[in-house]
mmCIF file of the N, C-alpha and C atoms, coordinates in Angstrom:
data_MODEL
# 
_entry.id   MODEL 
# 
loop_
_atom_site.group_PDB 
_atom_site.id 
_atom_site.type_symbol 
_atom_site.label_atom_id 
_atom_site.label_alt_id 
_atom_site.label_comp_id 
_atom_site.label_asym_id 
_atom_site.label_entity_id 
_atom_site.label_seq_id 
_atom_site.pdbx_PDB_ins_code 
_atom_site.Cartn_x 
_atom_site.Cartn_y 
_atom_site.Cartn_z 
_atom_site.occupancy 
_atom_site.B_iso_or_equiv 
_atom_site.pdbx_formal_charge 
_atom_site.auth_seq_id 
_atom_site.auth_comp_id 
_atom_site.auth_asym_id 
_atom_site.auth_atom_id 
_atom_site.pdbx_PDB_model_num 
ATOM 1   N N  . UNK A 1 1  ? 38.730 -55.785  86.059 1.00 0.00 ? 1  UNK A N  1 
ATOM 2   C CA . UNK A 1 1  ? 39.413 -55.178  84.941 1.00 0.00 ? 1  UNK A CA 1 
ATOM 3   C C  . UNK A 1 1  ? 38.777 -53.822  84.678 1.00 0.00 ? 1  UNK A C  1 
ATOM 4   N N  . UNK A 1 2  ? 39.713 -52.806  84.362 1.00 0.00 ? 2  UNK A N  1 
ATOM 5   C CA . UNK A 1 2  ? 38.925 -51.124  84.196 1.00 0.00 ? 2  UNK A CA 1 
ATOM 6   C C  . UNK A 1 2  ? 38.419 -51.413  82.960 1.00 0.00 ? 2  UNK A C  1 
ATOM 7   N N  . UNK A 1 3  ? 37.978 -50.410  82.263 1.00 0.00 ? 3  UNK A N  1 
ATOM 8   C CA . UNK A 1 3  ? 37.357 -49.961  81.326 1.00 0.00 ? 3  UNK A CA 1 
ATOM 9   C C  . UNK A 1 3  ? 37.980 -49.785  80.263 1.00 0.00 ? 3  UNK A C  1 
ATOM 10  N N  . UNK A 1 4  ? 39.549 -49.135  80.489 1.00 0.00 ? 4  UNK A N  1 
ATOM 11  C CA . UNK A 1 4  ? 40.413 -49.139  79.587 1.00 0.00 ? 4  UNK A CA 1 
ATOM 12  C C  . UNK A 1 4  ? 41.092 -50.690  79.151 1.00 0.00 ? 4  UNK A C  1 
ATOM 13  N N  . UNK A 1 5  ? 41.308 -51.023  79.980 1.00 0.00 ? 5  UNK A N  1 
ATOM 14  C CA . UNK A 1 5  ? 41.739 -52.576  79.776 1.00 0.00 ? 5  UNK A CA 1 
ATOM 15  C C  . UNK A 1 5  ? 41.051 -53.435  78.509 1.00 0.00 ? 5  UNK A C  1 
ATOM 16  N N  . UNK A 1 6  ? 39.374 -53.182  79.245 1.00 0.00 ? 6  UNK A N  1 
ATOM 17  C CA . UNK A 1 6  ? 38.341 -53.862  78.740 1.00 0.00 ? 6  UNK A CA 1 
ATOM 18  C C  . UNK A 1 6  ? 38.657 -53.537  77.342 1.00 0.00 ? 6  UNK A C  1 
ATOM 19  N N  . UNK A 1 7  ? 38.537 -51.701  77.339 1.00 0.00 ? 7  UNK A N  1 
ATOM 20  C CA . UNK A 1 7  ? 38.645 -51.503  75.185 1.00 0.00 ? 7  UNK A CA 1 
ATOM 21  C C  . UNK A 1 7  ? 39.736 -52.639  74.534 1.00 0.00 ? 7  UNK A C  1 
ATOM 22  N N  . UNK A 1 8  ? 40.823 -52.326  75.328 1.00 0.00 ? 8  UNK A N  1 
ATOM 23  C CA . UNK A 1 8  ? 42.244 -52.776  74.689 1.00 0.00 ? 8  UNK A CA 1 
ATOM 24  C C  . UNK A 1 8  ? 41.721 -54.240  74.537 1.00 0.00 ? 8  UNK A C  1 
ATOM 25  N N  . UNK A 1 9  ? 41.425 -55.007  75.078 1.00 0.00 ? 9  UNK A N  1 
ATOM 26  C CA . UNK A 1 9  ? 41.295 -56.578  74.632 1.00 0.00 ? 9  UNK A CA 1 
ATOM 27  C C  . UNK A 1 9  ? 40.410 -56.450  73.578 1.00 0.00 ? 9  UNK A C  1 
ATOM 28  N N  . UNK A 1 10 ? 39.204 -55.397  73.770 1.00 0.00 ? 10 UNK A N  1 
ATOM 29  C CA . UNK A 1 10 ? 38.534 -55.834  72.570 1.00 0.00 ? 10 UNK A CA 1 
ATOM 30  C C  . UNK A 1 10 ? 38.950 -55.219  71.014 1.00 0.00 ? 10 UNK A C  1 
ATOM 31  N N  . UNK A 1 11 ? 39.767 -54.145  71.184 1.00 0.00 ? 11 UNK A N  1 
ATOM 32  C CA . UNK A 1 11 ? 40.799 -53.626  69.899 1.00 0.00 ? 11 UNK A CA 1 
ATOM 33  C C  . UNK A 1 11 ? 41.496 -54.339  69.716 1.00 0.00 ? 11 UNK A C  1 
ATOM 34  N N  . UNK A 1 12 ? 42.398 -55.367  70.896 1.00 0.00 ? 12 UNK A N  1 
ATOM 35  C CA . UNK A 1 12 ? 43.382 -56.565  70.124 1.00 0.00 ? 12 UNK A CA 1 
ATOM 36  C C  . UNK A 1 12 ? 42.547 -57.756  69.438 1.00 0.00 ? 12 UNK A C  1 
ATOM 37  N N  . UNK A 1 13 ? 41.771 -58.119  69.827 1.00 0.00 ? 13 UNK A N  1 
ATOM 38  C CA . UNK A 1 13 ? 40.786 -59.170  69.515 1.00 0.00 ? 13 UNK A CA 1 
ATOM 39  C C  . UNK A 1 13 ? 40.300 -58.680  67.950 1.00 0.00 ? 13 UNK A C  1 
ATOM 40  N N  . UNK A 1 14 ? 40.184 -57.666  68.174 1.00 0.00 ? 14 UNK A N  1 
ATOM 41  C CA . UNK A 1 14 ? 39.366 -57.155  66.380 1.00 0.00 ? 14 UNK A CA 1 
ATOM 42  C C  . UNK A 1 14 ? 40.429 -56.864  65.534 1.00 0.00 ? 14 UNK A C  1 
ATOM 43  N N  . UNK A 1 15 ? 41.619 -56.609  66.128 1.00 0.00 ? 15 UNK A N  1 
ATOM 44  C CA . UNK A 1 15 ? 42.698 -56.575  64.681 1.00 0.00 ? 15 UNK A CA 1 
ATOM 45  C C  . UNK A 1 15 ? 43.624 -58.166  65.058 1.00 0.00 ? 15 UNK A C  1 
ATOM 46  N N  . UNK A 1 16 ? 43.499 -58.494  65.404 1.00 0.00 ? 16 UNK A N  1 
ATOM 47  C CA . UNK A 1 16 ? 44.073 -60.251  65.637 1.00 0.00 ? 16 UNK A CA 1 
ATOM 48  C C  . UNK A 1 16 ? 43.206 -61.037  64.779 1.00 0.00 ? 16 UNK A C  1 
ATOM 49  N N  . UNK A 1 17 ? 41.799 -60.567  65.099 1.00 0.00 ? 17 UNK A N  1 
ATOM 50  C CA . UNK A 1 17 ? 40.880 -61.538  64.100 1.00 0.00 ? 17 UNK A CA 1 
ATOM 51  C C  . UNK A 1 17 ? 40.894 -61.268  62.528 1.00 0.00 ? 17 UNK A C  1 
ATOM 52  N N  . UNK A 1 18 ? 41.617 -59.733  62.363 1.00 0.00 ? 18 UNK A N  1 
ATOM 53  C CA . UNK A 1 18 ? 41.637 -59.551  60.999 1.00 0.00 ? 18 UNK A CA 1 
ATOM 54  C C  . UNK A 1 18 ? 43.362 -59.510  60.358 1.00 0.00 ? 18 UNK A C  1 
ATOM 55  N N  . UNK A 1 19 ? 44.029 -60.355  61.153 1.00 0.00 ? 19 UNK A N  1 
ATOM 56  C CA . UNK A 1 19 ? 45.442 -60.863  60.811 1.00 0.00 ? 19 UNK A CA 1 
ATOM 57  C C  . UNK A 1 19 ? 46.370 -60.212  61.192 1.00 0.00 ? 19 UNK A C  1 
ATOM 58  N N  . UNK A 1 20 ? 45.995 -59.282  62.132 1.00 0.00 ? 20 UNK A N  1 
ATOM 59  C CA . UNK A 1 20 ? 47.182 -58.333  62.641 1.00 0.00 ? 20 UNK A CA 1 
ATOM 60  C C  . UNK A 1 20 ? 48.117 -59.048  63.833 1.00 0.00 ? 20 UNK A C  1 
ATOM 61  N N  . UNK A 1 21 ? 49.112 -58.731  63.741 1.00 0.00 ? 21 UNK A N  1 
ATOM 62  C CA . UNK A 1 21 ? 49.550 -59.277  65.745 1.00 0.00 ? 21 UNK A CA 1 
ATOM 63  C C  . UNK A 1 21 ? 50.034 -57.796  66.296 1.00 0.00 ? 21 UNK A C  1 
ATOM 64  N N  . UNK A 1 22 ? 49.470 -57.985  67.513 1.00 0.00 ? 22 UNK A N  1 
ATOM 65  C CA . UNK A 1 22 ? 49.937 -56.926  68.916 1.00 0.00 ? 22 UNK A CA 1 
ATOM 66  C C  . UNK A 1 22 ? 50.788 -56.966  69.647 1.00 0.00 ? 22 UNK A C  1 
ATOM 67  N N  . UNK A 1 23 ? 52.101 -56.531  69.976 1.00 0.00 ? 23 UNK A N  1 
ATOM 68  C CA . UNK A 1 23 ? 52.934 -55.999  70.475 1.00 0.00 ? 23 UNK A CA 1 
ATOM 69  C C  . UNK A 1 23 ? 52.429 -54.577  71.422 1.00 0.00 ? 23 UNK A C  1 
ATOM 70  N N  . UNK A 1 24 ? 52.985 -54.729  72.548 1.00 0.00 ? 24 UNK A N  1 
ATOM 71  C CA . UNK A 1 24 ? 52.289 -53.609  73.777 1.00 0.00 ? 24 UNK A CA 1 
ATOM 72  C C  . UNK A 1 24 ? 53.343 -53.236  74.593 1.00 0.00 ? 24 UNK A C  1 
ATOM 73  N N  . UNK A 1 25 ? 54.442 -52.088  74.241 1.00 0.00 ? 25 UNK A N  1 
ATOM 74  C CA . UNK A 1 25 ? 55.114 -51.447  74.880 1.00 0.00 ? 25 UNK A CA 1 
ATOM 75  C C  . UNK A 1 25 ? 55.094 -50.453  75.876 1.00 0.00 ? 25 UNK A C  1 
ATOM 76  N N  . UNK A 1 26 ? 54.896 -50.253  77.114 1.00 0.00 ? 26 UNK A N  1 
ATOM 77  C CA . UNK A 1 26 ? 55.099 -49.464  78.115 1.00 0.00 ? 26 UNK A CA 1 
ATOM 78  C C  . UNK A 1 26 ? 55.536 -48.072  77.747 1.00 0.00 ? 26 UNK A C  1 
ATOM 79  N N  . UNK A 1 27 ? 54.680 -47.266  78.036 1.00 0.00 ? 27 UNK A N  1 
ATOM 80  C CA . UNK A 1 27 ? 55.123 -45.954  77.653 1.00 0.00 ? 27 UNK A CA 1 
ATOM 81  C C  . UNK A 1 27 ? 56.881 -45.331  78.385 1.00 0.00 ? 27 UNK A C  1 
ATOM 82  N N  . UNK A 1 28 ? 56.703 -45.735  79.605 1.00 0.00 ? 28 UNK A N  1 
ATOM 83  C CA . UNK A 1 28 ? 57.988 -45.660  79.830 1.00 0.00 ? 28 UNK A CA 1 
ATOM 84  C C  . UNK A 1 28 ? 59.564 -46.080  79.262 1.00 0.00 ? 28 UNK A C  1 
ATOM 85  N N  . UNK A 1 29 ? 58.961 -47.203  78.807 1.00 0.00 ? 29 UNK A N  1 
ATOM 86  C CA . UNK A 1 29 ? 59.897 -48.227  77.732 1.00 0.00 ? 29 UNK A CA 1 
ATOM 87  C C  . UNK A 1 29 ? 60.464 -47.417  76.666 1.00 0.00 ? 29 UNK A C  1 
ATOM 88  N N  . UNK A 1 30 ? 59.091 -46.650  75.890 1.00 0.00 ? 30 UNK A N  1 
ATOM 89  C CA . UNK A 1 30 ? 59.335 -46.402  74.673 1.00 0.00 ? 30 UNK A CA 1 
ATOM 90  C C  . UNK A 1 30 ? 59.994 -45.009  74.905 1.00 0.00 ? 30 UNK A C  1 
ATOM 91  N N  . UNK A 1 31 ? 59.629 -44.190  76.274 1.00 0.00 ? 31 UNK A N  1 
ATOM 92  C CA . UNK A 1 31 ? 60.337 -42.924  76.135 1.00 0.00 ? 31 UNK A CA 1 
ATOM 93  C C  . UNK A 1 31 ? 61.955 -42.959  76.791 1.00 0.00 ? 31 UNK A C  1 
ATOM 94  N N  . UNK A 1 32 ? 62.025 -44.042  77.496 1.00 0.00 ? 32 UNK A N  1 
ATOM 95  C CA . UNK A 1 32 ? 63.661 -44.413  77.839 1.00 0.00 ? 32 UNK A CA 1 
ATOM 96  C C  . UNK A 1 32 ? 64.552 -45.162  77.238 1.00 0.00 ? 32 UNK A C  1 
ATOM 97  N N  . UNK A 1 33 ? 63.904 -46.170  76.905 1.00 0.00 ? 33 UNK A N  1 
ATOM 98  C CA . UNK A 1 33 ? 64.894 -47.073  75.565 1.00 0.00 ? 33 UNK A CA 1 
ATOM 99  C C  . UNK A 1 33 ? 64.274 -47.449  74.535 1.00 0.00 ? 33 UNK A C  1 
ATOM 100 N N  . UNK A 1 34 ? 63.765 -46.143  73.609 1.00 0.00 ? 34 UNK A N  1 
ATOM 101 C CA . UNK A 1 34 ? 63.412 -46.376  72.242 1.00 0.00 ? 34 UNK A CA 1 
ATOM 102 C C  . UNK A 1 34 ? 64.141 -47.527  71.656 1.00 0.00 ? 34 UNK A C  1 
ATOM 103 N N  . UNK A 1 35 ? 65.548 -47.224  71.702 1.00 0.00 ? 35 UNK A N  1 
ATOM 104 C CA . UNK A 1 35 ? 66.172 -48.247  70.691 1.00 0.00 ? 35 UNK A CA 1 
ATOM 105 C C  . UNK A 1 35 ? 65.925 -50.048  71.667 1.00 0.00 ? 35 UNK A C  1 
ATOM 106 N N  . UNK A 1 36 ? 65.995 -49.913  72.212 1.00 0.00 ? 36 UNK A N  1 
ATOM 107 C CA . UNK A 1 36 ? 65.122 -51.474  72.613 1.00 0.00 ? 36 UNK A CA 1 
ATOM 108 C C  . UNK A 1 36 ? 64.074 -52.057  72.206 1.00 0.00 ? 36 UNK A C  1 
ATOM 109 N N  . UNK A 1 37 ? 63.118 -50.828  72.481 1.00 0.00 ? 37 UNK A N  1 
ATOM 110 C CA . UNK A 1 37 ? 61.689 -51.215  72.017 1.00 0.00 ? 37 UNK A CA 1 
ATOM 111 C C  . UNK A 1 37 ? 61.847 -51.489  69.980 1.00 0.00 ? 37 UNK A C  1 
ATOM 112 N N  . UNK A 1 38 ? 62.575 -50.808  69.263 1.00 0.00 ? 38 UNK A N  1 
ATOM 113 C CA . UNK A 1 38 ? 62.638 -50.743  68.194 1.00 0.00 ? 38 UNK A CA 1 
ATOM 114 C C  . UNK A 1 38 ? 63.336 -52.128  67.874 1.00 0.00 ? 38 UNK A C  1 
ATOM 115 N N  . UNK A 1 39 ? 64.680 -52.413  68.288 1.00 0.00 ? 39 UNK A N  1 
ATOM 116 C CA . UNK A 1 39 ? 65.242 -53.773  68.681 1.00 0.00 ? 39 UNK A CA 1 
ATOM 117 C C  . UNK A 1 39 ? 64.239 -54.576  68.534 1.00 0.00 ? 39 UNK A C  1 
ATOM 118 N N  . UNK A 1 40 ? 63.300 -54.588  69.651 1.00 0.00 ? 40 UNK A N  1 
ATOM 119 C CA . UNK A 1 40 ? 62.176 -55.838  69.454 1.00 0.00 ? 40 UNK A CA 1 
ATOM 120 C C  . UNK A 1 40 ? 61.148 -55.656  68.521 1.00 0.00 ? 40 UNK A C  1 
ATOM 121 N N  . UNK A 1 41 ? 60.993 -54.657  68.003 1.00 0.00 ? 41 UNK A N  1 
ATOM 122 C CA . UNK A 1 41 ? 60.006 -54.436  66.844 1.00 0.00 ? 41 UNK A CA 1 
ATOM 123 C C  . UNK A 1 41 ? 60.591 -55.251  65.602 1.00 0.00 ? 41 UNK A C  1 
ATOM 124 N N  . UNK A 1 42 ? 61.942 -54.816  65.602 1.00 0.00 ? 42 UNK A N  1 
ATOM 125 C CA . UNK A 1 42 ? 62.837 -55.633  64.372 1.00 0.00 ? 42 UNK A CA 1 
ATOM 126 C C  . UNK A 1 42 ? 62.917 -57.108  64.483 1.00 0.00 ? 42 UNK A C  1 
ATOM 127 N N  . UNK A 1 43 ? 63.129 -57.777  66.067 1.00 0.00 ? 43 UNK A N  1 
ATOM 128 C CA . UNK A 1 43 ? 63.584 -58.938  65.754 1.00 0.00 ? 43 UNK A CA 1 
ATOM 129 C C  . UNK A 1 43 ? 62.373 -59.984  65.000 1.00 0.00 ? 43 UNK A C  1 
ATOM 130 N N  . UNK A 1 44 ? 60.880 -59.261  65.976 1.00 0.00 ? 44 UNK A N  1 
ATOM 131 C CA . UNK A 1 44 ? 59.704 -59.911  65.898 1.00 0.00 ? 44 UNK A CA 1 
ATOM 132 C C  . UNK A 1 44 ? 59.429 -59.804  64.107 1.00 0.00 ? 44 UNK A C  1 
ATOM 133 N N  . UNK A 1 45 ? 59.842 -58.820  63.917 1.00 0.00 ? 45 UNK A N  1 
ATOM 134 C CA . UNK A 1 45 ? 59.606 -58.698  61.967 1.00 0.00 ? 45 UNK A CA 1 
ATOM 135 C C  . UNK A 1 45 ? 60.200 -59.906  60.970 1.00 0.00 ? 45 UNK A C  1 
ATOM 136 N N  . UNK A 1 46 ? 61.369 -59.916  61.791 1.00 0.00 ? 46 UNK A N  1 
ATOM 137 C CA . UNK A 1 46 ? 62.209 -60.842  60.870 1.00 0.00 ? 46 UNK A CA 1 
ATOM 138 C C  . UNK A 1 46 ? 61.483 -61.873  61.349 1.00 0.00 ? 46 UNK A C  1 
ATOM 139 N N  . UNK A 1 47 ? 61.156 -63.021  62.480 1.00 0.00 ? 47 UNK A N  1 
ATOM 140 C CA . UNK A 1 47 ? 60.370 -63.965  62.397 1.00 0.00 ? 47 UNK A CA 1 
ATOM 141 C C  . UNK A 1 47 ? 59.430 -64.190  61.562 1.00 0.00 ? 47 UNK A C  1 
ATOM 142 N N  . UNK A 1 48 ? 59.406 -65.359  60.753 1.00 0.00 ? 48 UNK A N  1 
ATOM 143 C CA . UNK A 1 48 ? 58.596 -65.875  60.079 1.00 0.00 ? 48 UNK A CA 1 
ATOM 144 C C  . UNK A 1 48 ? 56.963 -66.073  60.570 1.00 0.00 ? 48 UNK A C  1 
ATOM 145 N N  . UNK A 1 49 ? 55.930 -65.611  60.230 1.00 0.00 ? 49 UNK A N  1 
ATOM 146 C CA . UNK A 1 49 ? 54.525 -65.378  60.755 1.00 0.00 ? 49 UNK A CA 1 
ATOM 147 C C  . UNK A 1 49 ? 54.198 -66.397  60.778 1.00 0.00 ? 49 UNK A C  1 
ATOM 148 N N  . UNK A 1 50 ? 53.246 -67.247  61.936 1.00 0.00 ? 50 UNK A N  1 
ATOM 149 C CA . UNK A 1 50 ? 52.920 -68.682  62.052 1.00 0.00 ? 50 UNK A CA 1 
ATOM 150 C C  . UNK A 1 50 ? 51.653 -68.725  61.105 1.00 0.00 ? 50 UNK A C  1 
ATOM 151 N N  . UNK A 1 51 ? 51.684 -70.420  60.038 1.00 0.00 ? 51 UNK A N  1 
ATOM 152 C CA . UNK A 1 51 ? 50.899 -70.200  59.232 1.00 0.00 ? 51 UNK A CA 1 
ATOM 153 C C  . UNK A 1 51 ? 49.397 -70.507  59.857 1.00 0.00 ? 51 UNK A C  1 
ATOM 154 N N  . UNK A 1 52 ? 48.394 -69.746  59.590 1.00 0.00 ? 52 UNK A N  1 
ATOM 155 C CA . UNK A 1 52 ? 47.015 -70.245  59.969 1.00 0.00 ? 52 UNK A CA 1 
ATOM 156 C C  . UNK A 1 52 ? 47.116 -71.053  59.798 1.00 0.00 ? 52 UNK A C  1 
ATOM 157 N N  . UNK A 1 53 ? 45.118 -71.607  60.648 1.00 0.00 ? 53 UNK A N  1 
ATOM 158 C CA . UNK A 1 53 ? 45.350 -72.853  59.953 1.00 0.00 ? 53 UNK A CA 1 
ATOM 159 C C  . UNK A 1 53 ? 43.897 -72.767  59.298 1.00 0.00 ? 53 UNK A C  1 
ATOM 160 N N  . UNK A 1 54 ? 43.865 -73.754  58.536 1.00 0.00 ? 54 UNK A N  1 
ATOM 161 C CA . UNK A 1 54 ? 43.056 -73.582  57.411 1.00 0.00 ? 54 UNK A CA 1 
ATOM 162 C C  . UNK A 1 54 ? 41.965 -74.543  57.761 1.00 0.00 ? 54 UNK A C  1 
ATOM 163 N N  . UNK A 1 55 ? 40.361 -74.415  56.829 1.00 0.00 ? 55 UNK A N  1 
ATOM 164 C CA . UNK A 1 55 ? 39.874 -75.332  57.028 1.00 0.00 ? 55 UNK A CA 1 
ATOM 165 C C  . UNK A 1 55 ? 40.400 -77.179  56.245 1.00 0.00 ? 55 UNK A C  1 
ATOM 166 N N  . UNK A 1 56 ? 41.242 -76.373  55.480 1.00 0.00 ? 56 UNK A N  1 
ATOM 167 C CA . UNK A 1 56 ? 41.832 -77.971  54.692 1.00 0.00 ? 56 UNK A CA 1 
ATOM 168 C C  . UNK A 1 56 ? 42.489 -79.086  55.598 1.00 0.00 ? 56 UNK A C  1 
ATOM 169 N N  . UNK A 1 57 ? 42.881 -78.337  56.569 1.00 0.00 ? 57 UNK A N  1 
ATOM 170 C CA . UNK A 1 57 ? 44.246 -78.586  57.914 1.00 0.00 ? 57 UNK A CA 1 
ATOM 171 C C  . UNK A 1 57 ? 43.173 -79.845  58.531 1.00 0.00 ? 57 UNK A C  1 
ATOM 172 N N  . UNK A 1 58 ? 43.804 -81.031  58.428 1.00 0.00 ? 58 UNK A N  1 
ATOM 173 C CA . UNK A 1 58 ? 43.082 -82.285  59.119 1.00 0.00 ? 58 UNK A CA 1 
ATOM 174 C C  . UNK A 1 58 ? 43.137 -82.182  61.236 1.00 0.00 ? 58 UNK A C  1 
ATOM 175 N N  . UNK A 1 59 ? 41.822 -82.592  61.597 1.00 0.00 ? 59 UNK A N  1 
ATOM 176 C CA . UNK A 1 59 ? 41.983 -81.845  62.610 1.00 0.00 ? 59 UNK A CA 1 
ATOM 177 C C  . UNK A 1 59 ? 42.997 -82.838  63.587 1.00 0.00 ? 59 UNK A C  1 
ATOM 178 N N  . UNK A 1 60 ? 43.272 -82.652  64.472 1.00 0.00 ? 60 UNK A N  1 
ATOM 179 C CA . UNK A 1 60 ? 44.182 -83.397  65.661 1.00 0.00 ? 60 UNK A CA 1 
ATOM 180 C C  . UNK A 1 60 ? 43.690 -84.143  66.422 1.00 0.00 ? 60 UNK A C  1 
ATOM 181 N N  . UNK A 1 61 ? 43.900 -85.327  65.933 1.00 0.00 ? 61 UNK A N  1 
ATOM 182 C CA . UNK A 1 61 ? 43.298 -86.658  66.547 1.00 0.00 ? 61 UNK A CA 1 
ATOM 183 C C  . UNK A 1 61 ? 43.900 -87.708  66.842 1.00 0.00 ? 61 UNK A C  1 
ATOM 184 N N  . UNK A 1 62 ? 44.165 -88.292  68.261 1.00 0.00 ? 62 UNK A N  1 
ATOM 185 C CA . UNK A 1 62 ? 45.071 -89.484  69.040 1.00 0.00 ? 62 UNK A CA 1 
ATOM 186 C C  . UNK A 1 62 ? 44.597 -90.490  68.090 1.00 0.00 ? 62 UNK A C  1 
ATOM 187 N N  . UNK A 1 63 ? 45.718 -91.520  68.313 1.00 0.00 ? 63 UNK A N  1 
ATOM 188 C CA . UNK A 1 63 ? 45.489 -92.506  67.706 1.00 0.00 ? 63 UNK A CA 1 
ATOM 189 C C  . UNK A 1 63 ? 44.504 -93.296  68.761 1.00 0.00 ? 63 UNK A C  1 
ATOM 190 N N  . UNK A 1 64 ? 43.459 -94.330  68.620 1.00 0.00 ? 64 UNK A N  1 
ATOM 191 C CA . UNK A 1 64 ? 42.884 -95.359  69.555 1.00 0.00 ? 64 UNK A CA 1 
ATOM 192 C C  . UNK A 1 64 ? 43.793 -96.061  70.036 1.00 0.00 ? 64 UNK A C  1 
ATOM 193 N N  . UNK A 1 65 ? 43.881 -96.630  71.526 1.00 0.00 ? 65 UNK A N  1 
ATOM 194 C CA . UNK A 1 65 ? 44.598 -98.228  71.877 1.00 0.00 ? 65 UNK A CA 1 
ATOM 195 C C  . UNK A 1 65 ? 44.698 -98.873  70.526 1.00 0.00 ? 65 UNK A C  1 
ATOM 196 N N  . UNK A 1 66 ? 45.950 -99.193  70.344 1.00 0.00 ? 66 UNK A N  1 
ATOM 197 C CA . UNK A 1 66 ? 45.988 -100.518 69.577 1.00 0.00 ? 66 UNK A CA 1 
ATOM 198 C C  . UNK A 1 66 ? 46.204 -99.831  68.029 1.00 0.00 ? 66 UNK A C  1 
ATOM 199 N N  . UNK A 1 67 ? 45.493 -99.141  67.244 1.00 0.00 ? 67 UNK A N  1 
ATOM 200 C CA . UNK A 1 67 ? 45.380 -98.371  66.277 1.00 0.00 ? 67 UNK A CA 1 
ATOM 201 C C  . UNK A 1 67 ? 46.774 -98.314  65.644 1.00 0.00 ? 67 UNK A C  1 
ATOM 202 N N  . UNK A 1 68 ? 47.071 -98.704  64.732 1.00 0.00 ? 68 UNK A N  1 
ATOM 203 C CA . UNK A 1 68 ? 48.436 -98.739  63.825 1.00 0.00 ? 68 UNK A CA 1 
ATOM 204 C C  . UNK A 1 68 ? 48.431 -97.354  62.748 1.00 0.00 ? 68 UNK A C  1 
ATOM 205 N N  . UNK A 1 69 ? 48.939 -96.547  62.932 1.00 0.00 ? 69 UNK A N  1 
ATOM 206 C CA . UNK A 1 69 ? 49.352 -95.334  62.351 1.00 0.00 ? 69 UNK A CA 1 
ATOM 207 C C  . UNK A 1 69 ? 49.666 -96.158  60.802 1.00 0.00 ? 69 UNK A C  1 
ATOM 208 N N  . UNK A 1 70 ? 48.972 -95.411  59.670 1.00 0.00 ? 70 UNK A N  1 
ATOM 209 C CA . UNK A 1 70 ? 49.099 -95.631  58.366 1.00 0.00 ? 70 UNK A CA 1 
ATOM 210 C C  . UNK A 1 70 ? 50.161 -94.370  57.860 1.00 0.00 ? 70 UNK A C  1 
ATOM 211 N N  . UNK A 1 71 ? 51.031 -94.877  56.690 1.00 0.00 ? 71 UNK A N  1 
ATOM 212 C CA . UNK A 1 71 ? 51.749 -93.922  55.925 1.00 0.00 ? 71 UNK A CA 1 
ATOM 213 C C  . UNK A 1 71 ? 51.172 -93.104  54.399 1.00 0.00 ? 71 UNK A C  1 
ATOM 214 N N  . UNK A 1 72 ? 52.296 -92.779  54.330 1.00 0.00 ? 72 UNK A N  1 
ATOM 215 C CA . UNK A 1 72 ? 51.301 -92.012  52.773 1.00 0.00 ? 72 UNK A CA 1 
ATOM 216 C C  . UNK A 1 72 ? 51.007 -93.026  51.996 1.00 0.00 ? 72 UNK A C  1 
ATOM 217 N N  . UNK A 1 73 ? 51.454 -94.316  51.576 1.00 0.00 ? 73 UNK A N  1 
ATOM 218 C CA . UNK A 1 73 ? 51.049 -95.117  50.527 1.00 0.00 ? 73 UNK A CA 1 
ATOM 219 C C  . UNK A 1 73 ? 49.926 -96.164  51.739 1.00 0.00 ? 73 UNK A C  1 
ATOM 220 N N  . UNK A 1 74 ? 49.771 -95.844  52.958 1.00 0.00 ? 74 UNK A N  1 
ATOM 221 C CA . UNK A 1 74 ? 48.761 -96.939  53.546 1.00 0.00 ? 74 UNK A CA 1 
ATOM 222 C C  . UNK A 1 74 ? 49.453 -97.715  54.410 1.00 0.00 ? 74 UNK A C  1 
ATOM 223 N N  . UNK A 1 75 ? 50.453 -98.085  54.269 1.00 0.00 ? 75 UNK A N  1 
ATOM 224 C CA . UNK A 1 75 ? 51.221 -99.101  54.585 1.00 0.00 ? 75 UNK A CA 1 
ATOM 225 C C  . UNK A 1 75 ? 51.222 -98.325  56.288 1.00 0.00 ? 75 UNK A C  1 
ATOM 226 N N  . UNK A 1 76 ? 51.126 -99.781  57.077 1.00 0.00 ? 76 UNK A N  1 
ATOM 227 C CA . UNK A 1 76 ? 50.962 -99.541  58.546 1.00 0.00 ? 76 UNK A CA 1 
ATOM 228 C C  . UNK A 1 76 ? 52.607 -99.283  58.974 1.00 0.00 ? 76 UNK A C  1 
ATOM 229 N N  . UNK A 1 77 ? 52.997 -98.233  60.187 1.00 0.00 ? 77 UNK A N  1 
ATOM 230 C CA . UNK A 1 77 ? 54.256 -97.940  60.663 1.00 0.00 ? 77 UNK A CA 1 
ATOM 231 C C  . UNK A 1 77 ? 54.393 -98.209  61.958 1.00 0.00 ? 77 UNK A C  1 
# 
């Protein structure tokens, strides 16, 4: 990987970690079909942002063999 590469992961990495998302258009892209690239700037906007996850967020864990999945009042399903 060059050098330039190298910056770019570590500039996406430092604004990703501070809630940004990256989108990476081809300079060619943007000087031949602006309105495309803009197109996808828009559609990605209107998508709803995936919610973090939090430390409250229970973590993801299989059930054991055998293990009966409980409901909200307890009751086995």
């Amino acid at each position: 990987m060059g050098a330039m590469a190298a910056r770019d992961q570590e500039r996406d990495a430092h604004l990703i970690s501070n809630g940004f998302n990256v989108i990476r258009f081809w300079n060619s892209d943007v000087d031949q079909n602006l309105n495309g690239v803009l197109e996808a700037i828009e559609r990605l906007l209107r998508e709803p942002p995936p919610r973090p996850a939090t430390p409250a967020d229970p973590p993801h864990k299989s059930l054991r063999p055998g293990a009966r999945k409980r409901g909200p009042g307890g009751e086995g399903k």
